[in-house]
PyMOL Python script that loads the backbone (N, CA, C, O; Angstrom):
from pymol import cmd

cmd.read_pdbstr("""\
ATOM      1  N   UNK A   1       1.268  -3.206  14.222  1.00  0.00           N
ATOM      2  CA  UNK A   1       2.310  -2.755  13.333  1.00  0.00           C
ATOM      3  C   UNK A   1       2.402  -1.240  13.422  1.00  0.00           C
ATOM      4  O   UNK A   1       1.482  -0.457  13.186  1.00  0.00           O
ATOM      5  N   UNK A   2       3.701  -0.923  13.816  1.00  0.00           N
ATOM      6  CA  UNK A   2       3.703   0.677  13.744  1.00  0.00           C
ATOM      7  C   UNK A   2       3.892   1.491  12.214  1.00  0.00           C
ATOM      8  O   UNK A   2       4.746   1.234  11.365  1.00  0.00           O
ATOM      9  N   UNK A   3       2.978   2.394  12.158  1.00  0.00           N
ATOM     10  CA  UNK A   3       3.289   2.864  10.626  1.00  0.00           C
ATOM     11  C   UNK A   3       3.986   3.997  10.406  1.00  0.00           C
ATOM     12  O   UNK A   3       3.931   4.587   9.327  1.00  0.00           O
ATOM     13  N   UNK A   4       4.790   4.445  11.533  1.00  0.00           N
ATOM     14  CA  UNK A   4       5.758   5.511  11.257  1.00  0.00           C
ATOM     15  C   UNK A   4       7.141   4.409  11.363  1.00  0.00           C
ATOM     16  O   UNK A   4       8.206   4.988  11.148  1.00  0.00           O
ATOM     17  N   UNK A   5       7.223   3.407  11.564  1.00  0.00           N
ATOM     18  CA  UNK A   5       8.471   2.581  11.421  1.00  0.00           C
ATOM     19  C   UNK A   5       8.308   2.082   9.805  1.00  0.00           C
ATOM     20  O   UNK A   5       9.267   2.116   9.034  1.00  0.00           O
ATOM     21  N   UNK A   6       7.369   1.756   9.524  1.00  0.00           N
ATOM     22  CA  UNK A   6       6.832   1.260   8.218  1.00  0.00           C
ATOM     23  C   UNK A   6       7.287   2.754   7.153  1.00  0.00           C
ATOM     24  O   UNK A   6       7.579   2.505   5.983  1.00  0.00           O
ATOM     25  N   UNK A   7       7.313   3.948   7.533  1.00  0.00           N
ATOM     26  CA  UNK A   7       7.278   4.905   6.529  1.00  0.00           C
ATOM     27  C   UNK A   7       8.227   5.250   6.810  1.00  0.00           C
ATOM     28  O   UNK A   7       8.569   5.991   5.889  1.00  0.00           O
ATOM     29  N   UNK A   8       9.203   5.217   7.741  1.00  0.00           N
ATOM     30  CA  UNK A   8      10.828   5.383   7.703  1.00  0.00           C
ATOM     31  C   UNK A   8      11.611   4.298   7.083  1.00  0.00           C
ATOM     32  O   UNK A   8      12.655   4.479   6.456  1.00  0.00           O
ATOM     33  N   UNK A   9      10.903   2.872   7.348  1.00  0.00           N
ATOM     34  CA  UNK A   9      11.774   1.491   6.451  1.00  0.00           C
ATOM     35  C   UNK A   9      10.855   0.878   5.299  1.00  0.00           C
ATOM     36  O   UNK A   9      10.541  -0.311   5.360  1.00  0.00           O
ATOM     37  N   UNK A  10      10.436   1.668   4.275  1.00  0.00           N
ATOM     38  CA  UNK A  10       9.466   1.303   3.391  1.00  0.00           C
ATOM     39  C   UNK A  10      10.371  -0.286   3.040  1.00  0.00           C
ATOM     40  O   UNK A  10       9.652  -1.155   2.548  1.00  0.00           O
ATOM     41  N   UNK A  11      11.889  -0.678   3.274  1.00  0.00           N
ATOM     42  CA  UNK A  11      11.699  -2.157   2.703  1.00  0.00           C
ATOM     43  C   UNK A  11      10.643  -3.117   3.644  1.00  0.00           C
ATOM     44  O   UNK A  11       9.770  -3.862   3.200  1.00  0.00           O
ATOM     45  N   UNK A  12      11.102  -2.795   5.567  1.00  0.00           N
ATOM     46  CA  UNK A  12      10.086  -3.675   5.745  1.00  0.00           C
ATOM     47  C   UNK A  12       8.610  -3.758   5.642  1.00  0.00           C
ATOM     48  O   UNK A  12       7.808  -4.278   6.419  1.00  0.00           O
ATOM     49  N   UNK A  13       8.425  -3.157   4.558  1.00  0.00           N
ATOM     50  CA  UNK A  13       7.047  -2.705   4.388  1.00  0.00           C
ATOM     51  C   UNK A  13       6.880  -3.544   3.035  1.00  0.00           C
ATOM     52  O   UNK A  13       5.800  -4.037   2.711  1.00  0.00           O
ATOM     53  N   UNK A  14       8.002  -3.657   2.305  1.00  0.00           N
ATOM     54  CA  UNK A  14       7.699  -4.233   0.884  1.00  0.00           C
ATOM     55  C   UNK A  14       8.404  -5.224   1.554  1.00  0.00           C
ATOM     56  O   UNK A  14       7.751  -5.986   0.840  1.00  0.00           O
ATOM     57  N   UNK A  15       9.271  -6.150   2.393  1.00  0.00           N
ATOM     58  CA  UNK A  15       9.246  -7.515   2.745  1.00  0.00           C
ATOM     59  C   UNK A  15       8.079  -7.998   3.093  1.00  0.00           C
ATOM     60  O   UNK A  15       7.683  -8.967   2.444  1.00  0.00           O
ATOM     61  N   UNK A  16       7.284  -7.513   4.107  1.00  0.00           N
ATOM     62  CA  UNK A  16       6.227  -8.205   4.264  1.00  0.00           C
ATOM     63  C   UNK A  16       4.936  -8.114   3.327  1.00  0.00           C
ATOM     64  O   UNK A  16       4.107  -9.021   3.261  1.00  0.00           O
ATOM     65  N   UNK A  17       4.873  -7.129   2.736  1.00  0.00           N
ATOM     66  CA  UNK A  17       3.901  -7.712   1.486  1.00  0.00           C
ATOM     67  C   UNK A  17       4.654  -8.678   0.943  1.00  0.00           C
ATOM     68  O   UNK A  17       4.529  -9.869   1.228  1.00  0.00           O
ATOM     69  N   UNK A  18       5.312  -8.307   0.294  1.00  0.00           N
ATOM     70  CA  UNK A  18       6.013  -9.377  -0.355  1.00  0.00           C
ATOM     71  C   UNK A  18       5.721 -10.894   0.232  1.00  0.00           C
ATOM     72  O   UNK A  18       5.136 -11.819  -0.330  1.00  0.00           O
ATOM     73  N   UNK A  19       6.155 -10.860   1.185  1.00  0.00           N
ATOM     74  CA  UNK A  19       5.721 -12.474   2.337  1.00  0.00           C
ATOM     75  C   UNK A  19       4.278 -12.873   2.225  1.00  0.00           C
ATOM     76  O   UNK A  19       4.037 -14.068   2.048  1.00  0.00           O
ATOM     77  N   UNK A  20       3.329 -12.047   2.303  1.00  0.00           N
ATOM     78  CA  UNK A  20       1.950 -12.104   2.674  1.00  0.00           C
ATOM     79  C   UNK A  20       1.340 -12.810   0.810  1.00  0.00           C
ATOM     80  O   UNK A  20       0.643 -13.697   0.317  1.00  0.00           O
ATOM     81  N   UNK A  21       2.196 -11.671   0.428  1.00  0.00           N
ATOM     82  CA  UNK A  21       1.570 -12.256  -1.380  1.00  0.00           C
ATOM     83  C   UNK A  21       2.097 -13.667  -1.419  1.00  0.00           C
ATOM     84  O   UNK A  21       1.227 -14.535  -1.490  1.00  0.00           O
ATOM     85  N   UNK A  22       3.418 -14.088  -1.385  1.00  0.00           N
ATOM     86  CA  UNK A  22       4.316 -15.680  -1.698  1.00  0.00           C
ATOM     87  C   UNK A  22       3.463 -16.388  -0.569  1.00  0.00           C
ATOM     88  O   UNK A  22       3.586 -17.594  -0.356  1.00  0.00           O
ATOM     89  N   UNK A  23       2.618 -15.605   0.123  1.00  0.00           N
ATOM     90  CA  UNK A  23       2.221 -17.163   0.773  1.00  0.00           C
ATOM     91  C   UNK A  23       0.609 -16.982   0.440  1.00  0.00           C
ATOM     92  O   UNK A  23       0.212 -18.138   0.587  1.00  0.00           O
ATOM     93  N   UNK A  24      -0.394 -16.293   0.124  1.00  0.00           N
ATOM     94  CA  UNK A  24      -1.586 -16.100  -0.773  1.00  0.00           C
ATOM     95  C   UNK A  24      -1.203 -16.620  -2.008  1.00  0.00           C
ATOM     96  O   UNK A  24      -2.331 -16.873  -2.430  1.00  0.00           O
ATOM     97  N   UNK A  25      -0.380 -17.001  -2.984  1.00  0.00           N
ATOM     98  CA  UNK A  25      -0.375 -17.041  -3.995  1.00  0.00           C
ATOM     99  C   UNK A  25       0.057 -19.111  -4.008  1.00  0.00           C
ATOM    100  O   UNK A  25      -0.340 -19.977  -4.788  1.00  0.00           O
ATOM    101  N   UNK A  26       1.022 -19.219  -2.746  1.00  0.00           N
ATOM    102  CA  UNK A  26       1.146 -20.343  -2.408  1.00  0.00           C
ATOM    103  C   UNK A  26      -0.295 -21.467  -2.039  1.00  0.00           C
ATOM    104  O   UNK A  26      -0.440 -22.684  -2.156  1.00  0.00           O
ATOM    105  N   UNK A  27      -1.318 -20.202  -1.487  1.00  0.00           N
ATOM    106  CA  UNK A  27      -2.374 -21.236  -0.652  1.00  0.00           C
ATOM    107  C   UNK A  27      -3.387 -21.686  -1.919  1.00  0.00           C
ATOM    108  O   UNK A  27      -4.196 -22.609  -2.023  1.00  0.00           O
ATOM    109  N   UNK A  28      -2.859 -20.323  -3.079  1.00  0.00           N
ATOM    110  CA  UNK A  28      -4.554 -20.666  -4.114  1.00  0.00           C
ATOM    111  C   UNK A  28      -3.816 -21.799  -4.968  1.00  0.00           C
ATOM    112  O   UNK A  28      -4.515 -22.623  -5.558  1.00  0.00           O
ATOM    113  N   UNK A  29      -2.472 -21.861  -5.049  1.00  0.00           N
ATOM    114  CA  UNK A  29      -1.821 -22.846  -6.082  1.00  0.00           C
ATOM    115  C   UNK A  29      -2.123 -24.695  -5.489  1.00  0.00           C
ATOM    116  O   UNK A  29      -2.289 -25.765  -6.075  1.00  0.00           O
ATOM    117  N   UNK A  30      -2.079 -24.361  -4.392  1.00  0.00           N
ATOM    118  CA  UNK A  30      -2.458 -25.733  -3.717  1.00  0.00           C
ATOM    119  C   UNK A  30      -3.907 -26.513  -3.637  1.00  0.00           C
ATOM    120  O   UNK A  30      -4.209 -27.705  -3.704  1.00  0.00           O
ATOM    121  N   UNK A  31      -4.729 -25.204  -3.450  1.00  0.00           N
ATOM    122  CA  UNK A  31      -6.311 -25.347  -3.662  1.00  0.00           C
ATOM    123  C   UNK A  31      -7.032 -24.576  -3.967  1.00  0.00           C
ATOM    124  O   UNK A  31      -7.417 -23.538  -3.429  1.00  0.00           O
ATOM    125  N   UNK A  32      -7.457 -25.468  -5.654  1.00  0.00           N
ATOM    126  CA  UNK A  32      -8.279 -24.185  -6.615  1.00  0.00           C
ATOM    127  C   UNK A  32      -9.150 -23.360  -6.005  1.00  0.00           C
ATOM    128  O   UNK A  32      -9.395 -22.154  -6.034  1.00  0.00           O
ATOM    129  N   UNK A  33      -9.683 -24.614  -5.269  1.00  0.00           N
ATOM    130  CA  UNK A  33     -11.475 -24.184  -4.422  1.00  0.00           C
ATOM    131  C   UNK A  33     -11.329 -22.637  -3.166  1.00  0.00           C
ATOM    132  O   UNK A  33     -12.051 -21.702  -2.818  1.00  0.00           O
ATOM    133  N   UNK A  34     -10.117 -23.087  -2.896  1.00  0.00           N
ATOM    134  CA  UNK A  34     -10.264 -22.249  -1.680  1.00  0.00           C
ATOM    135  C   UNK A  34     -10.416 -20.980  -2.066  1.00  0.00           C
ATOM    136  O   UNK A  34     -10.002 -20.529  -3.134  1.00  0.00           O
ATOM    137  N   UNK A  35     -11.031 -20.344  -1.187  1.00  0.00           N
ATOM    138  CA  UNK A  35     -11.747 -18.931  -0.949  1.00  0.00           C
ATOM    139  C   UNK A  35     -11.138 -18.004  -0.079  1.00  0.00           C
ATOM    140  O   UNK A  35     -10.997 -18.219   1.125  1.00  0.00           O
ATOM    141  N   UNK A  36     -10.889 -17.304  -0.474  1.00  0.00           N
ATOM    142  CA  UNK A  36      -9.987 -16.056   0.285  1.00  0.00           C
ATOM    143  C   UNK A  36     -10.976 -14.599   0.558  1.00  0.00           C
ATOM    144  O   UNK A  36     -10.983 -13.560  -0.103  1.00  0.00           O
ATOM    145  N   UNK A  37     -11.871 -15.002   1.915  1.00  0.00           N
ATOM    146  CA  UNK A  37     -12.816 -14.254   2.135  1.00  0.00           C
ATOM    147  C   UNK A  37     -12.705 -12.819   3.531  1.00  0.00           C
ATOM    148  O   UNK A  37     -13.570 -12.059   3.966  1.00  0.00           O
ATOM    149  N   UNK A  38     -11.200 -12.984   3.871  1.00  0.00           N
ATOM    150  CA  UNK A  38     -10.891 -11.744   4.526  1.00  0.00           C
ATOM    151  C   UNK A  38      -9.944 -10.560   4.060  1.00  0.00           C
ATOM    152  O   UNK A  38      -9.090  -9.806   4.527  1.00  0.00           O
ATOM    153  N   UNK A  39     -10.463 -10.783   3.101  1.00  0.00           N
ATOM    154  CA  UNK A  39      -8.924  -9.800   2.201  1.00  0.00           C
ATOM    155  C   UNK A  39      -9.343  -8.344   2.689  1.00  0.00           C
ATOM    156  O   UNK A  39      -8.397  -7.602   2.426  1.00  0.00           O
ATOM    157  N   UNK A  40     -10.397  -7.619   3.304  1.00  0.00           N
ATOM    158  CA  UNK A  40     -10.299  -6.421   3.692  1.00  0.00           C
ATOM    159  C   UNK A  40      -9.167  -6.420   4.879  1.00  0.00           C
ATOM    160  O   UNK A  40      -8.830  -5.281   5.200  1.00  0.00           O
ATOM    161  N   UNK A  41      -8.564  -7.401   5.541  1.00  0.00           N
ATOM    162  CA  UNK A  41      -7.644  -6.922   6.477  1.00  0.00           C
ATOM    163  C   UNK A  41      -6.289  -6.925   6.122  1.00  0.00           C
ATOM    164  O   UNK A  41      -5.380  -6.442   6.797  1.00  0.00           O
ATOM    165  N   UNK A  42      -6.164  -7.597   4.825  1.00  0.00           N
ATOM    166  CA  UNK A  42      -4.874  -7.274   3.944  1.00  0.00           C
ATOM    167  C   UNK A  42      -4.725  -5.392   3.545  1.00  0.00           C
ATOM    168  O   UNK A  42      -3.881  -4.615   3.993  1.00  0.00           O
ATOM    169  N   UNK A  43      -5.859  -5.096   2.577  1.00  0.00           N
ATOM    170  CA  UNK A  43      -6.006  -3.617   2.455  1.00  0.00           C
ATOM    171  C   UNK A  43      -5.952  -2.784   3.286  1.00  0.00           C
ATOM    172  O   UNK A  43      -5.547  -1.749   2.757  1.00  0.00           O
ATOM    173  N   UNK A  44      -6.158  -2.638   4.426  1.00  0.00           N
ATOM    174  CA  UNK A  44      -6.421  -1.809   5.583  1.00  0.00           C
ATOM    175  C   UNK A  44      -4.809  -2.492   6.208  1.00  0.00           C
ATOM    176  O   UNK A  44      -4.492  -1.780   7.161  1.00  0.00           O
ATOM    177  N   UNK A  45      -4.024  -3.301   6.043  1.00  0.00           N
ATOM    178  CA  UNK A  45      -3.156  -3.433   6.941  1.00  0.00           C
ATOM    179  C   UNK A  45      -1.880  -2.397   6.154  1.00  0.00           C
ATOM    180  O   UNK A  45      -1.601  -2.275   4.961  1.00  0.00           O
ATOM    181  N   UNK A  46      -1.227  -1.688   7.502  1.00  0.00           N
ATOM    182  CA  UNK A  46      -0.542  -0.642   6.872  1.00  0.00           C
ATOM    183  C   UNK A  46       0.909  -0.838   6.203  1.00  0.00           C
ATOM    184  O   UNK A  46       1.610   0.142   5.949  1.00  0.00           O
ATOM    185  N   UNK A  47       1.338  -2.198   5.923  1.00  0.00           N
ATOM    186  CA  UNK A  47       2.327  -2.280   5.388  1.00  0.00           C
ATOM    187  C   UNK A  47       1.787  -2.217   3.903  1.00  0.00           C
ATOM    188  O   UNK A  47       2.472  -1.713   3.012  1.00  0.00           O
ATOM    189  N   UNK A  48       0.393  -2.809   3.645  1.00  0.00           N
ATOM    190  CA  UNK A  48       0.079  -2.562   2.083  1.00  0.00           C
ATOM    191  C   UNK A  48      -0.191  -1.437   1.822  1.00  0.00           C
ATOM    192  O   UNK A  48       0.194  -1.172   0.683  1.00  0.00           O
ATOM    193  N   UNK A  49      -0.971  -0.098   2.613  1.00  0.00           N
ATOM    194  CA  UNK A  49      -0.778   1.189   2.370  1.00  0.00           C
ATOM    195  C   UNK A  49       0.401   1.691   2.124  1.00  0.00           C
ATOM    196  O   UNK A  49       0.584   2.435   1.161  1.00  0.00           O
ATOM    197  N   UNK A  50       1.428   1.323   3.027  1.00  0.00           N
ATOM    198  CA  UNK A  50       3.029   2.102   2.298  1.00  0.00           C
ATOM    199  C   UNK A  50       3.577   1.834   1.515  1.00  0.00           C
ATOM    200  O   UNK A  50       4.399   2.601   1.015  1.00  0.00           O
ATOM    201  N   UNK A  51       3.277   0.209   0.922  1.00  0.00           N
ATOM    202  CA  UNK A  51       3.512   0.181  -0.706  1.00  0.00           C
ATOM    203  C   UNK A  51       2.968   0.394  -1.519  1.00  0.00           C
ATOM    204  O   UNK A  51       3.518   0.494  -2.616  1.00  0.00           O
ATOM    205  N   UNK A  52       1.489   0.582  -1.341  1.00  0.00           N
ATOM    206  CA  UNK A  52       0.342   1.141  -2.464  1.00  0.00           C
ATOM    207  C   UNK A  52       0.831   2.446  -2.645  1.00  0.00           C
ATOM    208  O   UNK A  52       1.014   2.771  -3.818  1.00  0.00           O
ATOM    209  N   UNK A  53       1.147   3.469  -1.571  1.00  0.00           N
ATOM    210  CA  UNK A  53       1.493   4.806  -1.727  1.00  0.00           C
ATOM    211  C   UNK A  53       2.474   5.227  -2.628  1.00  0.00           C
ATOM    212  O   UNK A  53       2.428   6.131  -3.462  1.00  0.00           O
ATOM    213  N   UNK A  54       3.266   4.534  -2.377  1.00  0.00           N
ATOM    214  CA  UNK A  54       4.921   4.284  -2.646  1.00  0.00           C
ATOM    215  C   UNK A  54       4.906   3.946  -4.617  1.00  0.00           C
ATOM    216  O   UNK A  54       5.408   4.292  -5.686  1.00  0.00           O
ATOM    217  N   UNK A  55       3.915   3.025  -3.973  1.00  0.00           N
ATOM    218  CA  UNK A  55       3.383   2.917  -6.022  1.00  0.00           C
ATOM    219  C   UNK A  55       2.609   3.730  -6.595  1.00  0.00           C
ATOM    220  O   UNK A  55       2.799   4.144  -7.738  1.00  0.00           O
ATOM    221  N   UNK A  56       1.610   4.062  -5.837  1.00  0.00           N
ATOM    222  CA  UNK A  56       1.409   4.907  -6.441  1.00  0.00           C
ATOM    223  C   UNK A  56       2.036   6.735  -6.903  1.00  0.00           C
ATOM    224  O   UNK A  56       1.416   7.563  -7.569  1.00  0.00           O
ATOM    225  N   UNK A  57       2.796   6.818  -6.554  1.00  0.00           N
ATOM    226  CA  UNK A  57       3.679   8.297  -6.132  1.00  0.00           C
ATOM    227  C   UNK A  57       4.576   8.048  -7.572  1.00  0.00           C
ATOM    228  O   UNK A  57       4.875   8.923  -8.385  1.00  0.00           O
ATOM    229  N   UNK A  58       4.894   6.674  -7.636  1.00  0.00           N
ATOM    230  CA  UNK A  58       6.115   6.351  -8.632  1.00  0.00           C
ATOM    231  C   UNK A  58       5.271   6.518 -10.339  1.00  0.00           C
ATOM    232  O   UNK A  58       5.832   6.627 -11.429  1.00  0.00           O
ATOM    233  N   UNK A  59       4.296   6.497 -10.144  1.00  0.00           N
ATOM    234  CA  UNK A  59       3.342   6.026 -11.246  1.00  0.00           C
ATOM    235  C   UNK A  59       3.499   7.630 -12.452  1.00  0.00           C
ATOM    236  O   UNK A  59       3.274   8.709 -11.905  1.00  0.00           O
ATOM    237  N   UNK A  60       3.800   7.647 -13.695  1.00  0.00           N
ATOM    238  CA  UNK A  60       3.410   8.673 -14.062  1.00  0.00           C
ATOM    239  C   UNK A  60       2.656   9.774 -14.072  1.00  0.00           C
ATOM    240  O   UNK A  60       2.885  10.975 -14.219  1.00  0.00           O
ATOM    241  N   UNK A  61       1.144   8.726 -13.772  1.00  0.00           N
ATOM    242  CA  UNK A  61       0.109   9.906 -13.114  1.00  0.00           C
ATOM    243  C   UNK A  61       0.148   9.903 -12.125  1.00  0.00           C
ATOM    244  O   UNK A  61      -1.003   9.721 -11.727  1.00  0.00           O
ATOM    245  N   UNK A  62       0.971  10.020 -11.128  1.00  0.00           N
ATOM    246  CA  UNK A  62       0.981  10.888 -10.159  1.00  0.00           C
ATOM    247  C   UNK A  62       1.708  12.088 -10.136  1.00  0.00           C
ATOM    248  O   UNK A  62       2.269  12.346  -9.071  1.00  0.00           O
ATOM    249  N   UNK A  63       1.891  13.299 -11.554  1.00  0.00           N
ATOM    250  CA  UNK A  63       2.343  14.222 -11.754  1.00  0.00           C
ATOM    251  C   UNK A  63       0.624  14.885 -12.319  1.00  0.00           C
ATOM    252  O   UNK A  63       0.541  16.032 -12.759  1.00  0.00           O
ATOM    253  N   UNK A  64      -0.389  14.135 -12.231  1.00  0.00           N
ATOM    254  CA  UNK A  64      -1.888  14.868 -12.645  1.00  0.00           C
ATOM    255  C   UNK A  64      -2.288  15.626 -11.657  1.00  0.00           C
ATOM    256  O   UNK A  64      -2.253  14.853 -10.700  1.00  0.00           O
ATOM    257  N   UNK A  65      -2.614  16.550 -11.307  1.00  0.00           N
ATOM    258  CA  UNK A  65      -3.256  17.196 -10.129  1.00  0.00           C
ATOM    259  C   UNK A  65      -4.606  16.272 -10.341  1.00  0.00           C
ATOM    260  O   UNK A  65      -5.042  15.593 -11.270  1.00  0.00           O
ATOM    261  N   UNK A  66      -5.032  16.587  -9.038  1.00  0.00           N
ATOM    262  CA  UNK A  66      -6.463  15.912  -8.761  1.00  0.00           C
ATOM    263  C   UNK A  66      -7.347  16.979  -8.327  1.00  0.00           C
ATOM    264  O   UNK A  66      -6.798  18.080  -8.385  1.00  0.00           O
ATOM    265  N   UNK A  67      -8.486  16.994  -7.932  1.00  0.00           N
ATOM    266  CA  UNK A  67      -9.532  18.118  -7.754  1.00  0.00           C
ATOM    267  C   UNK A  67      -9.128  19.469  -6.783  1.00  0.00           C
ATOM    268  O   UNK A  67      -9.492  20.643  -6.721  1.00  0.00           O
ATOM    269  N   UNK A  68      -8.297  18.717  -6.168  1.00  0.00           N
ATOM    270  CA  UNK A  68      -8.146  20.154  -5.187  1.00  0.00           C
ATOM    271  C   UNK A  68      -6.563  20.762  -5.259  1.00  0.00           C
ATOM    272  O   UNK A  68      -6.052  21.384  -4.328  1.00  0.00           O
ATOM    273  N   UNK A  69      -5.795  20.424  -6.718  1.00  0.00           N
ATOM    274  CA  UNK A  69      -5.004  20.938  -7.273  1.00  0.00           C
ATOM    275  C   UNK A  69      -3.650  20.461  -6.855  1.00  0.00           C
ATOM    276  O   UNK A  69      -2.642  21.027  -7.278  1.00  0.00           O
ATOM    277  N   UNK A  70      -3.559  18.954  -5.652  1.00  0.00           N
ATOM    278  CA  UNK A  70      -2.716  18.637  -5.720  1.00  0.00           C
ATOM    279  C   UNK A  70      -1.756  17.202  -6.261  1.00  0.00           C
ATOM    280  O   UNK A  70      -2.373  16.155  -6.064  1.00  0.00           O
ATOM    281  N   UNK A  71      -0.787  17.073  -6.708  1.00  0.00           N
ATOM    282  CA  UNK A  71      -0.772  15.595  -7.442  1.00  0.00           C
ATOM    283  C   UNK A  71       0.002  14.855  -6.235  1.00  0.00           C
ATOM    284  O   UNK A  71       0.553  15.464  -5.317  1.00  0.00           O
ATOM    285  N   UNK A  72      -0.027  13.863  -6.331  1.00  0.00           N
ATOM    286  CA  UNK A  72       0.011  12.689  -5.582  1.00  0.00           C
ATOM    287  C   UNK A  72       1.945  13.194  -5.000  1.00  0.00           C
ATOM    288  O   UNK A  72       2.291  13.040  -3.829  1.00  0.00           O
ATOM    289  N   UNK A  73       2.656  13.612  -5.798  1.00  0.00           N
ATOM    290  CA  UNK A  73       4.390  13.842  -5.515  1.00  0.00           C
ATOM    291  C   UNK A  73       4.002  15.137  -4.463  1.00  0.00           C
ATOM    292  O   UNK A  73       4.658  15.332  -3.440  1.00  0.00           O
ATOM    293  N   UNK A  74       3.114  15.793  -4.768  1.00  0.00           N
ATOM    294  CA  UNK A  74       2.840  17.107  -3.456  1.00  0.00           C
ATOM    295  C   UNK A  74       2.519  17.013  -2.097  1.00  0.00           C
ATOM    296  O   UNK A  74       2.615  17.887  -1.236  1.00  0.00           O
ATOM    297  N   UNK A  75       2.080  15.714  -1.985  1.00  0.00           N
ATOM    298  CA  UNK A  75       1.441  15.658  -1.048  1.00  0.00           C
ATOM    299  C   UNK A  75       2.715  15.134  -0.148  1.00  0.00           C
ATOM    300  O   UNK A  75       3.559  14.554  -0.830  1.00  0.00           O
ATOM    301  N   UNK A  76       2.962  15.212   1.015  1.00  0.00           N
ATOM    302  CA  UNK A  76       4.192  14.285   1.770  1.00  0.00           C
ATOM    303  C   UNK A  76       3.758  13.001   2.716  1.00  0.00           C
ATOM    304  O   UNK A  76       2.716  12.644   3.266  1.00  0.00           O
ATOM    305  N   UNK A  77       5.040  12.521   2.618  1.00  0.00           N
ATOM    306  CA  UNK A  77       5.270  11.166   3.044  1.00  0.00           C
ATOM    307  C   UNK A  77       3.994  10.600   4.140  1.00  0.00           C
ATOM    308  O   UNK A  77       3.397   9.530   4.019  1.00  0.00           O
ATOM    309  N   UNK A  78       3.780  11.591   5.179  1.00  0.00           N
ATOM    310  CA  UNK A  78       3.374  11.482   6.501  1.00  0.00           C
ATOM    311  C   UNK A  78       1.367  11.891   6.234  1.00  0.00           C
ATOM    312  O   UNK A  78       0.526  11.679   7.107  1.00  0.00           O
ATOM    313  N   UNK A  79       1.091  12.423   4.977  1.00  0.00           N
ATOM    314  CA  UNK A  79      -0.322  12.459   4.651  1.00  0.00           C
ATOM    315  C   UNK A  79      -0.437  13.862   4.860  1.00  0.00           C
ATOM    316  O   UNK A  79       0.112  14.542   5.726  1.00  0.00           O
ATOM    317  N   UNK A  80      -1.405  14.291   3.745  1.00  0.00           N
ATOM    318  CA  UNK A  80      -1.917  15.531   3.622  1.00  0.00           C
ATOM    319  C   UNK A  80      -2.744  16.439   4.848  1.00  0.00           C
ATOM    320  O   UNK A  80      -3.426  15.996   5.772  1.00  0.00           O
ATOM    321  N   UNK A  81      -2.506  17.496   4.594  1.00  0.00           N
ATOM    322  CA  UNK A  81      -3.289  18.241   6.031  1.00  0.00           C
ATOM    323  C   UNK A  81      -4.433  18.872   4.886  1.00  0.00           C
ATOM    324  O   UNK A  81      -4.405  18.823   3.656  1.00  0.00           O
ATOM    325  N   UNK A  82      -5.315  19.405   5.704  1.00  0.00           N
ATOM    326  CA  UNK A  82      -6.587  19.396   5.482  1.00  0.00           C
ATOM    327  C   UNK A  82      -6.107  21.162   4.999  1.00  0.00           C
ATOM    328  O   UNK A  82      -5.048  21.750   5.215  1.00  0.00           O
ATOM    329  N   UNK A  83      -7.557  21.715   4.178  1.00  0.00           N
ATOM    330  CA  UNK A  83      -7.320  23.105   3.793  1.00  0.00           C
ATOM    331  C   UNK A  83      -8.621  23.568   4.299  1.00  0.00           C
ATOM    332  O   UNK A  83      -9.666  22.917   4.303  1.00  0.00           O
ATOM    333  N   UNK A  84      -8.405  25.004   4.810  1.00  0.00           N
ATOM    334  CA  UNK A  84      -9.745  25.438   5.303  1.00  0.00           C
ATOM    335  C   UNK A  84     -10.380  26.172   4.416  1.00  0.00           C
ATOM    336  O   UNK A  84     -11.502  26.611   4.668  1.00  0.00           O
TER     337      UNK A  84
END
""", "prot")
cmd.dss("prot")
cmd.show_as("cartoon", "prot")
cmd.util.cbc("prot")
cmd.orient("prot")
């Protein structure tokens, strides 16, 4: 998955979460028992980073600065550069 296509079309970024959740939410409704034991490759996959971001940016506190004085709306789209 490319994640500069993902951060220019944040919908297909929230279609496919979107898809990934309606069908996780489909598999536990069918069977209580089942176990959903790879979910680190959901987190790490970058269509859920560009909507986590995306939510999180929208969130009220993301107008708080954080330790190194910047809040989450400062930072841009493409990720923070480092300070020397």
């Amino acid at each position: 998955m490319n994640l500069g296509a993902l951060l220019l079309e944040p919908e297909t970024a929230e279609w496919r979460v979107l898809s990934i959740q309606t069908k996780l939410h489909r598999w536990a409704g069918e069977d209580r028992a089942r176990r959903f034991d790879d979910l680190f490759n959901l987190v790490a996959d970058p269509a859920f980073l560009v909507v986590a971001w995306r939510r999180v940016r929208g969130n009220t506190g993301s107008r708080t600065a954080g330790i190194d004085g910047l809040t989450a709306r400062d930072i841009p789209a493409g990720g923070a550069k480092r300070r020397s």
